[in-house]
C-alpha positions as CSV (number, residue, x, y, z in Angstrom):
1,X,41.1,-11.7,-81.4
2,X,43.7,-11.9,-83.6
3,X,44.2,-8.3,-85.6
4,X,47.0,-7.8,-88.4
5,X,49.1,-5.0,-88.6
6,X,51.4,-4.2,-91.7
7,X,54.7,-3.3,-91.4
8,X,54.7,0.5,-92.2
9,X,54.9,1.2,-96.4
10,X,57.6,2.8,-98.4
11,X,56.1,5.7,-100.3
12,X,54.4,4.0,-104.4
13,X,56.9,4.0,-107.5
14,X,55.6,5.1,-110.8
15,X,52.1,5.5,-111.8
16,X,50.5,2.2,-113.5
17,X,50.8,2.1,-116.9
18,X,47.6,1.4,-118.5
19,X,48.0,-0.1,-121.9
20,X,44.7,-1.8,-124.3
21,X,44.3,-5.6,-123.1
22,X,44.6,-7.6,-126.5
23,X,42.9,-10.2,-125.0
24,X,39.6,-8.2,-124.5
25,X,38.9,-5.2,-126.5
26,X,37.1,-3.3,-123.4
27,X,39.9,-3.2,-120.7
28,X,43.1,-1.9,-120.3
29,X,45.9,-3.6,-118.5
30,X,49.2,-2.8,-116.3
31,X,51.2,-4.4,-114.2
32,X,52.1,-3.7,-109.8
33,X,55.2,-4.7,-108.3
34,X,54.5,-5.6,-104.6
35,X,56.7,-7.7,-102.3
36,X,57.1,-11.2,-101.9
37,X,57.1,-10.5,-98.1
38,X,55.6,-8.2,-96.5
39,X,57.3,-8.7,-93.6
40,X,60.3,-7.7,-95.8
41,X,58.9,-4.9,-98.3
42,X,62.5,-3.7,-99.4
43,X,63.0,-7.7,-100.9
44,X,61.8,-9.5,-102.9
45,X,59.0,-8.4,-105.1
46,X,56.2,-10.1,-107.5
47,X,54.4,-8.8,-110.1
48,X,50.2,-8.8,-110.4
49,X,48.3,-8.6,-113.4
50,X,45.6,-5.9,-113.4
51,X,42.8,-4.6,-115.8
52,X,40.7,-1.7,-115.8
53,X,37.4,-0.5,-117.3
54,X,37.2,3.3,-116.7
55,X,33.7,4.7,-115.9
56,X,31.9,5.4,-119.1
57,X,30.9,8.6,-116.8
58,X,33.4,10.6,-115.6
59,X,30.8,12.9,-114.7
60,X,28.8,10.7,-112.4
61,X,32.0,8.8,-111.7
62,X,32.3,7.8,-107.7
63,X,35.4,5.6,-107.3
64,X,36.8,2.5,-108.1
65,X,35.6,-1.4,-107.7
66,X,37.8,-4.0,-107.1
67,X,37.0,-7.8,-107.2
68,X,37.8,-11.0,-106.3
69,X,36.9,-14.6,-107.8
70,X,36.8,-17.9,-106.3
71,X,39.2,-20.5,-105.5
72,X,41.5,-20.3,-103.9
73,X,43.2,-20.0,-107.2
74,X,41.2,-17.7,-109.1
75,X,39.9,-20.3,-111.1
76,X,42.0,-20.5,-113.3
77,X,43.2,-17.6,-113.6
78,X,40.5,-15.1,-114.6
79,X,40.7,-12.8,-112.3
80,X,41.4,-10.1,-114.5
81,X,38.7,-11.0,-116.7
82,X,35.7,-9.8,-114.1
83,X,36.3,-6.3,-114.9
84,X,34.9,-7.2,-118.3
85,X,32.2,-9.0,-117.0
86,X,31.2,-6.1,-114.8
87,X,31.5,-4.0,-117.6
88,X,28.2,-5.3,-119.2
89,X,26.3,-4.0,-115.4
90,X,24.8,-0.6,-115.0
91,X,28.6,-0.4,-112.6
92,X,30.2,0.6,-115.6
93,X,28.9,3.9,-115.6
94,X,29.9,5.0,-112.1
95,X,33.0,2.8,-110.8
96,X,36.2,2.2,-112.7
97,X,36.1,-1.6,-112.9
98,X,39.3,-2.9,-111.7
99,X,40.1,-7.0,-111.9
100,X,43.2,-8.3,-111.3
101,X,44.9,-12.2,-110.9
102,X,46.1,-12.1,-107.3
103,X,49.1,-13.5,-106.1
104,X,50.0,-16.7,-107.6
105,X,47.7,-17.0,-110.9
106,X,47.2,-16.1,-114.2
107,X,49.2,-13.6,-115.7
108,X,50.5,-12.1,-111.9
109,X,53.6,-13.9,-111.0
110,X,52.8,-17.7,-110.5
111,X,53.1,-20.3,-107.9
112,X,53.8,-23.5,-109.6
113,X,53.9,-27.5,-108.6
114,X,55.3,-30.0,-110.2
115,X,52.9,-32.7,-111.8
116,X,52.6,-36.0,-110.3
117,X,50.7,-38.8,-111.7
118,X,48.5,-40.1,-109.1
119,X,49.3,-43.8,-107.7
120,X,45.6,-44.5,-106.4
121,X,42.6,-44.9,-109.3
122,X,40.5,-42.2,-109.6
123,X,37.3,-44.0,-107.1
124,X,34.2,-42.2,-105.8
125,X,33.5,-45.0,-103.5
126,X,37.5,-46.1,-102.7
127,X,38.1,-49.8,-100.7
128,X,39.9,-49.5,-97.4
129,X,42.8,-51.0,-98.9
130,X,43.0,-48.1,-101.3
131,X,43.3,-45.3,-98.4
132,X,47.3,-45.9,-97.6
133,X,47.9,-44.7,-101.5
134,X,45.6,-41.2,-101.7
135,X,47.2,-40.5,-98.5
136,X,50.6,-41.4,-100.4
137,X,49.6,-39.5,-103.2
138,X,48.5,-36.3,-101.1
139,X,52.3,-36.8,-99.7
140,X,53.6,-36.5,-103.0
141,X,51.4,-33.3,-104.0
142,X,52.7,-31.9,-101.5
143,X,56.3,-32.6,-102.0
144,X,56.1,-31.6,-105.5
145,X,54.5,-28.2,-104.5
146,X,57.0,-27.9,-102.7
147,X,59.8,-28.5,-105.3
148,X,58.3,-26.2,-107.6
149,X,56.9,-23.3,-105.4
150,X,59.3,-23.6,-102.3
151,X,60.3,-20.1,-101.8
152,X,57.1,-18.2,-102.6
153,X,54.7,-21.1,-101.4
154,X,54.3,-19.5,-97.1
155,X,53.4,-16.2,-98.7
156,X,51.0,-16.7,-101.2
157,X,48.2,-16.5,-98.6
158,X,44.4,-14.5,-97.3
159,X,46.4,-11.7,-95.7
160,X,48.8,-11.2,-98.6
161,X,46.4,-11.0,-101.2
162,X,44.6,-8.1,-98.9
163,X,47.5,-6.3,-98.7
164,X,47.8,-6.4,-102.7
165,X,44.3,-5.0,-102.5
166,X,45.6,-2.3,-100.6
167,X,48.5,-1.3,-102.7
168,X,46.6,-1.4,-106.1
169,X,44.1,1.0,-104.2
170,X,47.8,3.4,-103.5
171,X,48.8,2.8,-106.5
172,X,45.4,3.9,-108.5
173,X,45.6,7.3,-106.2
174,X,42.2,6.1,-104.2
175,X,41.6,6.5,-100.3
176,X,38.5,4.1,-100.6
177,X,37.9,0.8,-102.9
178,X,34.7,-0.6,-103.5
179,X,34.6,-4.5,-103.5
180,X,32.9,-7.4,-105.0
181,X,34.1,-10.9,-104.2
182,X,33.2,-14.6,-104.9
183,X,33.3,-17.5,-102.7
184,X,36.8,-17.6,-101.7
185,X,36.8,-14.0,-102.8
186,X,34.7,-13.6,-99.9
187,X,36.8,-13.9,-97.9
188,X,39.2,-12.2,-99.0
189,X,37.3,-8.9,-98.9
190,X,36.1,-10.0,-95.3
191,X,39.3,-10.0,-94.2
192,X,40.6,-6.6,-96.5
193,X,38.0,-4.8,-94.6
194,X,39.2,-6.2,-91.4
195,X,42.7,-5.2,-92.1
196,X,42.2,-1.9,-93.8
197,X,38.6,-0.4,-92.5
198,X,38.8,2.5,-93.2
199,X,39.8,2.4,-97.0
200,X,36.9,-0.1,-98.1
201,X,33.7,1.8,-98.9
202,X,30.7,-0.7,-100.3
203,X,31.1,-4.6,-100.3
204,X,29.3,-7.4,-101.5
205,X,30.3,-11.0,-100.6
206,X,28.2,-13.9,-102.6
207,X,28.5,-17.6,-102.0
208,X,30.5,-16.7,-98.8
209,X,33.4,-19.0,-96.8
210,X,32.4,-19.8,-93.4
211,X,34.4,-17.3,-90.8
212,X,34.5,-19.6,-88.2
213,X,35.4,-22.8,-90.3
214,X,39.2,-24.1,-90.9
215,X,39.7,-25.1,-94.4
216,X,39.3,-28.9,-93.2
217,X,36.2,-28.1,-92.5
218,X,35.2,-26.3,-95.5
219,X,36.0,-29.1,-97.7
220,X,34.1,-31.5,-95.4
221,X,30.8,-29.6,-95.5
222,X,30.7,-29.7,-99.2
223,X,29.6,-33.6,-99.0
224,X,26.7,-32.4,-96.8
225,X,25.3,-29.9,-98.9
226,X,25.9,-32.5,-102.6
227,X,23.8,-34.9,-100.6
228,X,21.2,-32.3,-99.7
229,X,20.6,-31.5,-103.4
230,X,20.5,-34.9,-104.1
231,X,17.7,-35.5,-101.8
232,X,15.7,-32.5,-102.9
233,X,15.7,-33.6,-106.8
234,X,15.0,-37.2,-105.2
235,X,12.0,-36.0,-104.0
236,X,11.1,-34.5,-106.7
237,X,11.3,-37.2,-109.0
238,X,9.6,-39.6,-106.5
239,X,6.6,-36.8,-106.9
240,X,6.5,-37.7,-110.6
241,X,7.0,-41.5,-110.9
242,X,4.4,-41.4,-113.4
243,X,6.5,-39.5,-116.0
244,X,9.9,-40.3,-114.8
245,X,9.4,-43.9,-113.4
246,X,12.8,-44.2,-110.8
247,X,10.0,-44.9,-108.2
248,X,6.9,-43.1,-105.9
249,X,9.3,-41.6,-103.1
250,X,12.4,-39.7,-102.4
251,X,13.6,-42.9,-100.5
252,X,12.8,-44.8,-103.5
253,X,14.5,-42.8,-106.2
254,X,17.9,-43.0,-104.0
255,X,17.1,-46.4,-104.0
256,X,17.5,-46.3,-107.7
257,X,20.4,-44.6,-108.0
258,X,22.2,-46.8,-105.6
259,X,20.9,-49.5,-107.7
260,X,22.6,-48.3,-110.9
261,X,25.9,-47.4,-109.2
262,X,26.0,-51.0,-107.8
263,X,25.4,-52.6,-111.0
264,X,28.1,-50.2,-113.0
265,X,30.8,-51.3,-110.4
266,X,29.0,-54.9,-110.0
267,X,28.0,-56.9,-112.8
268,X,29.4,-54.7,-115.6
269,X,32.8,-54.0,-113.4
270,X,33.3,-50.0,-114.3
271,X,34.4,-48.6,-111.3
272,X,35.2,-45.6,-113.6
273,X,32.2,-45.9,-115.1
274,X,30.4,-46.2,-111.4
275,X,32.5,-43.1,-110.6
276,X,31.6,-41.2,-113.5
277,X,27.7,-41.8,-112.6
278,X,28.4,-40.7,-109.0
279,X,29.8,-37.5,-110.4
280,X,27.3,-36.8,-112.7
281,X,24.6,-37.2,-110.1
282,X,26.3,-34.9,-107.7
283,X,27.3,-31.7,-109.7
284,X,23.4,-32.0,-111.7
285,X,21.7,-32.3,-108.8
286,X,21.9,-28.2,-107.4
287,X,21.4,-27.6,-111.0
288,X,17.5,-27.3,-110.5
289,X,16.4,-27.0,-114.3
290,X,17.9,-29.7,-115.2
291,X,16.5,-32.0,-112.6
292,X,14.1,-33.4,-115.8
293,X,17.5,-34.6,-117.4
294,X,19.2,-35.8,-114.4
295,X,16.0,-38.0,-113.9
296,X,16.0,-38.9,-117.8
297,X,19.9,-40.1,-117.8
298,X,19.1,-42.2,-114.9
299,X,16.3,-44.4,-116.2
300,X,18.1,-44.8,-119.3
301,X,21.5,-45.9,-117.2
302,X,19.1,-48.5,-115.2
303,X,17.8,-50.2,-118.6
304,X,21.2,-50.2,-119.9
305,X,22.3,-51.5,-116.6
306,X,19.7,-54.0,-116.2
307,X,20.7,-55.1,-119.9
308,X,24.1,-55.0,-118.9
309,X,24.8,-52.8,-121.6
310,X,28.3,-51.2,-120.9
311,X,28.6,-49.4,-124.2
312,X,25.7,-47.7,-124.3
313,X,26.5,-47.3,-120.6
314,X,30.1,-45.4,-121.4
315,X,27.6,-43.1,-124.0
316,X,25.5,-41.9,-121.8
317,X,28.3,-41.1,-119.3
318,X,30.6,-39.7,-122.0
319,X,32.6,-36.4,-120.6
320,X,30.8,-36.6,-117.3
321,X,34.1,-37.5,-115.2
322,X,35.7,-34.4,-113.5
323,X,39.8,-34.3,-112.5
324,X,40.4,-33.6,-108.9
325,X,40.9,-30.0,-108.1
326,X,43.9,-28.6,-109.1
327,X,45.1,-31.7,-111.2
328,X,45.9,-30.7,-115.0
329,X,48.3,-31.7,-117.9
330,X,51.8,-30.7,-118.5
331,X,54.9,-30.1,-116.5
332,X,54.2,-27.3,-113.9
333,X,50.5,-26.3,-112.5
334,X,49.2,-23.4,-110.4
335,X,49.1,-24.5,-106.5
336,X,47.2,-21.5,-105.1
337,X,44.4,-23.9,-103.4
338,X,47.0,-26.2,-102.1
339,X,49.2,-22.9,-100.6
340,X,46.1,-21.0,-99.3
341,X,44.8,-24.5,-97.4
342,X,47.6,-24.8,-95.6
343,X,46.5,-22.0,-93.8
344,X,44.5,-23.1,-91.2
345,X,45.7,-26.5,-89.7
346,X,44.8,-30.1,-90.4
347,X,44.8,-33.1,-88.7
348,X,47.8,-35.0,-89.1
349,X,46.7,-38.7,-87.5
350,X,45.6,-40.9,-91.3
351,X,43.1,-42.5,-89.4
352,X,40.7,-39.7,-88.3
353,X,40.8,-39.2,-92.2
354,X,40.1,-42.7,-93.2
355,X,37.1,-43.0,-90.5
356,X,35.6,-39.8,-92.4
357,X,36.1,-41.7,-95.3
358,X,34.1,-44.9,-94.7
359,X,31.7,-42.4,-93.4
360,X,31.4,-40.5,-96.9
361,X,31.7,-43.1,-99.1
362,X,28.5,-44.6,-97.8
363,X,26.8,-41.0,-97.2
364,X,28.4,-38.7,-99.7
365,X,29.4,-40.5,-102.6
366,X,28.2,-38.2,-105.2
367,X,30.1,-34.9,-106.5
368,X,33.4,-37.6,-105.0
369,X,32.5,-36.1,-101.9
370,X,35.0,-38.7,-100.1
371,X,37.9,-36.5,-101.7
372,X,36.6,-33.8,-99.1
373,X,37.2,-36.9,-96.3
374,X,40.1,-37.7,-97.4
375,X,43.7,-36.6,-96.6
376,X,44.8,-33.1,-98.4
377,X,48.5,-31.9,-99.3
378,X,47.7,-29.7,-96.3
379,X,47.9,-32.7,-94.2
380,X,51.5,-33.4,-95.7
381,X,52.1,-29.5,-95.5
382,X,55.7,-28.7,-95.4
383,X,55.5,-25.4,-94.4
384,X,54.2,-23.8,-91.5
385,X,52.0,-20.6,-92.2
386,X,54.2,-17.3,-91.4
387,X,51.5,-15.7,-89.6
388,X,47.8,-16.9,-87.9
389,X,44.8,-16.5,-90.6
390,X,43.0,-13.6,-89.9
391,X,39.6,-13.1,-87.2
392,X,37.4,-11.4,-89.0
393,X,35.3,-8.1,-88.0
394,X,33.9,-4.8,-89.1
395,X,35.3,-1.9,-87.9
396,X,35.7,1.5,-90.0
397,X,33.6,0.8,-93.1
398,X,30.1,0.9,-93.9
399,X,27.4,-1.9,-93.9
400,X,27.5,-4.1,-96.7
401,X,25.6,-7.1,-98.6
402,X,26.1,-10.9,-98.2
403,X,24.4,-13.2,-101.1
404,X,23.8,-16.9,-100.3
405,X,22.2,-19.7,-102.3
406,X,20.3,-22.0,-100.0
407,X,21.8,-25.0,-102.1
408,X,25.1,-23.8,-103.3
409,X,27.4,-27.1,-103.2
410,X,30.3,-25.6,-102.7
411,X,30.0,-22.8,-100.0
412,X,27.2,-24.0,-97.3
413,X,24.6,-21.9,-96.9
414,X,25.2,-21.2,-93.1
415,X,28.6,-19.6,-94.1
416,X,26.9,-17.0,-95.7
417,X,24.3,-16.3,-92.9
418,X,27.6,-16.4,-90.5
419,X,29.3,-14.2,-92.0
420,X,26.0,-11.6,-92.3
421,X,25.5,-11.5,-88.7
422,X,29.5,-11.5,-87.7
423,X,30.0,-8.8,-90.2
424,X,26.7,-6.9,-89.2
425,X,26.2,-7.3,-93.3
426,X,22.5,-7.3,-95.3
427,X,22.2,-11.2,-96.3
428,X,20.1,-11.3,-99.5
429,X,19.3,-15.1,-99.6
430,X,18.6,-17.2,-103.0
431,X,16.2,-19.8,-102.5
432,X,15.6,-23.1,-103.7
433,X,18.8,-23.0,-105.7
434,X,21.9,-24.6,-105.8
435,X,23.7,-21.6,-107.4
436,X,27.2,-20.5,-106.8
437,X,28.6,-17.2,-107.5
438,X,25.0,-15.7,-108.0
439,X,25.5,-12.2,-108.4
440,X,26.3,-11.1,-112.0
441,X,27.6,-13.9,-112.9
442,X,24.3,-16.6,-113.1
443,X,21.8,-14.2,-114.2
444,X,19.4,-13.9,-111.7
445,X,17.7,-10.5,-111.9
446,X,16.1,-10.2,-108.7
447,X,19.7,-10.6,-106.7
448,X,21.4,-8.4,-109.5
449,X,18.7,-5.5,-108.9
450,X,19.7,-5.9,-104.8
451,X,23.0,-5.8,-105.3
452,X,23.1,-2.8,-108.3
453,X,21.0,-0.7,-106.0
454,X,23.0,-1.1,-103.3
455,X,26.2,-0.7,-105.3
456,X,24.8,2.7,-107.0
457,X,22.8,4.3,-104.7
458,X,24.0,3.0,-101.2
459,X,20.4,1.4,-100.9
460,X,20.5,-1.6,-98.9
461,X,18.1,-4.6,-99.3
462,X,15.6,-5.0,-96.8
463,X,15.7,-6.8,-94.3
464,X,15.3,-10.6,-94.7
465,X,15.3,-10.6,-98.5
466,X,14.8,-13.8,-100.2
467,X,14.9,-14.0,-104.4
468,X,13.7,-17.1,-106.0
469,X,16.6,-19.5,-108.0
470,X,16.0,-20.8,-110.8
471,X,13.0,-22.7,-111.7
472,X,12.6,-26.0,-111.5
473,X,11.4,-28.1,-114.5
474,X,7.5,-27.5,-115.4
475,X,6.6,-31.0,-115.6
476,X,3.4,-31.8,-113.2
477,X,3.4,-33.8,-110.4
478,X,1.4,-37.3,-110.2
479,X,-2.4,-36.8,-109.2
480,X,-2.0,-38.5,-105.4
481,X,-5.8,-39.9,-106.4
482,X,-4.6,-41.0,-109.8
């Protein structure tokens, strides 16, 4: 097993300086140099952005709670927003509420790309002959990542991050953090308590990373789990032909919906427009309450289809197209996800890719899950990692809480109940739901009274705990006699 060990820590500088946020009236804010390296602590340094909401008790007051969003790449920066989202939780009472933007986003010290324009047309079901130019284009990502975030790019990594955690905890004058992460902030506490046991006290680790997978394989699961949704509102709607009329089965609804993707990139020639369909059917369907307007959108798309109707067509699919992750406007982007990727290898022969991709495009069209199959920049990575990711365990810290949507598209379900067992961790599963990020962040009571109890009182959830997801649609299903 593979265990990291920091080099040994000179002594913290000056105390942070807390100043208020002027971007949100609750929090306060300061900045923490720490070093580029670790490896080299008396080098370089970068600089994090932080934010704190101190414990509206000071009386009752039992520490501090650090967390961690998803990613990798903090979506977009907003890691130092959660402490204001935490702040409307009974936590604010007890913890000090500490976000920050780690290493490479937001307001900390950035890792930047250069932009490209991409070569190969945006296509959720891409011809062979279009393969050659993604993989081109995945070259060039990674060459302008490269260009842009050279220098900084090997340590912008799991492990890094973890040791930021550690020196914000030194730094605040704490021998324990608390922790809350999301998705790829899952892991990232995973592997903080792995590094530094005996200075994490309670944990919770929603929509959780597999700790077994390589990031190759983390993208490729996501295609399983869209179709899975897919199926499950299929079925649904088959169960109510009588209201929604795409046809009496699950069989028969996909059926449909291959039938209106055909005719979009068919007789009215839109691949876009074919594309855009695709996308809309894969990032609705987890979505269970709005299975009834998923299943609306659709019969409207096969009149206008069958009328061959590509205005109305383009209406009805208006903003429903997604960019590629990481892909935005302007000069320079953040390239967290592309750095953090690169940490676990990929395979490097184009043709294992484009198999996968014939494979998807037929199986996992929807949500573009053939962007999972295809090459990444990490296949193109022109770096090698500094160090091996790390092996996660527990060791030195006390029991925590894992919370898992059965559906979630984006972290597999069986990541979460992985990382339960490996970690010896309560796993508080959501069902029927294709929610991501659950706990105080998607509103689901039952899941935030677990976790809050837990995160108060040290009050574990039972054992095998399920919570319901959201509900589905009350419409009826047909009478099978009628």
């Amino acid at each position: 097993m593979q265990h990291a060990v920091s080099p040994p820590r000179p002594a913290t500088g000056r105390p942070l300086a807390w100043a208020p946020a002027p971007w949100d009236e609750r929090l306060e804010e300061a900045t923490l140099e720490v070093p580029l390296d670790y490896a080299d602590p008396e080098g370089e340094s970068i600089t994090l952005a932080l934010s704190r909401h101190r414990a509206t008790s000071q009386e009752r007051r039992r520490g501090v709670l650090l967390s961690v969003n998803g990613g990798p790449g903090g979506d977009n920066g907003t890691g130092r927003a959660l402490a204001g989202r935490l702040s409307e939780t009974p936590l604010a009472e007890v913890y000090d509420l500490i976000g920050f933007d780690p290493r490479g986003t937001g307001a900390s010290t950035r890792l930047n790309a250069e932009t490209i324009e991409n070569k190969a047309p945006f296509d959720s079901r891409p011809p062979d002959s279009a393969f050659p130019l993604i993989a081109e284009d995945m070259r060039r990502r990674d060459e302008a990542c490269q260009q842009a975030g050279g220098r900084m790019r090997p340590h912008v990594s799991t492990r890094n991050t973890a040791r930021d955690m550690d020196r914000i905890r030194e730094a605040l004058g704490e021998p324990r953090i608390s922790f809350v992460g999301w998705a790829y902030g899952s892991m990232v506490g995973a592997v903080y308590g792995t590094m530094f046991g005996a200075h994490l006290d309670r944990s919770v680790l929603d929509s959780a990373v597999h700790p077994d997978w390589d990031w190759h394989q983390q993208f490729m699961i996501q295609g399983l789990a869209v179709r899975e949704s897919v199926e499950a509102w299929a079925e649904w709607a088959g169960q109510r032909n009588g209201q929604l009329g795409l046809g009496r089965t699950g069989r028969e609804v996909l059926d449909a919906v291959e039938e209106i993707a055909a005719g979009l990139a068919g007789p009215m020639d839109s691949v876009p427009l074919r594309t855009a369909f695709d996308g809309l059917v894969g990032f609705t369907a987890p979505h269970r309450p709005r299975w009834a307007m998923l299943a609306e959108l659709a019969g409207q798309l096969r009149t206008a289809v069958a009328a061959r109707d590509t205005g109305t067509a383009r209406e009805l699919l208006e903003g429903k197209t997604h960019w590629r992750p990481g892909d935005s406007l302007g000069e320079l982007r953040e390239a967290v996800l592309e750095a953090v990727t690169c940490e676990t290898p990929w395979p490097r022969e184009l043709e294992t890719y484009y198999a996968d991709m014939r494979a998807f495009r037929e199986l996992y069209p929807y949500a573009f899950g053939v962007t999972r199959a295809q090459p990444w920049v990490s296949t193109f990575a022109s770096f090698e990692p500094p160090e091996p990711p790390v092996s996660v365990e527990r060791d030195g810290y006390p029991e925590g809480v894992v919370v898992q949507a059965d559906a979630d598209p984006w972290d597999y379900y069986i990541g979460g109940q992985a990382l339960a067992e490996r970690l010896g961790h309560r796993l508080v599963m959501v069902e029927d739901s294709g929610a991501h990020e659950v706990y105080a962040l998607s509103g689901n009571r039952d899941v935030d009274a677990h976790v809050h109890r837990y995160l108060l009182h040290g009050i574990l959830p039972p054992l095998g705990t399920v919570c319901p997801g959201d509900p589905r649609p009350a419409i009826p299903a047909d009478d099978p006699a009628g």
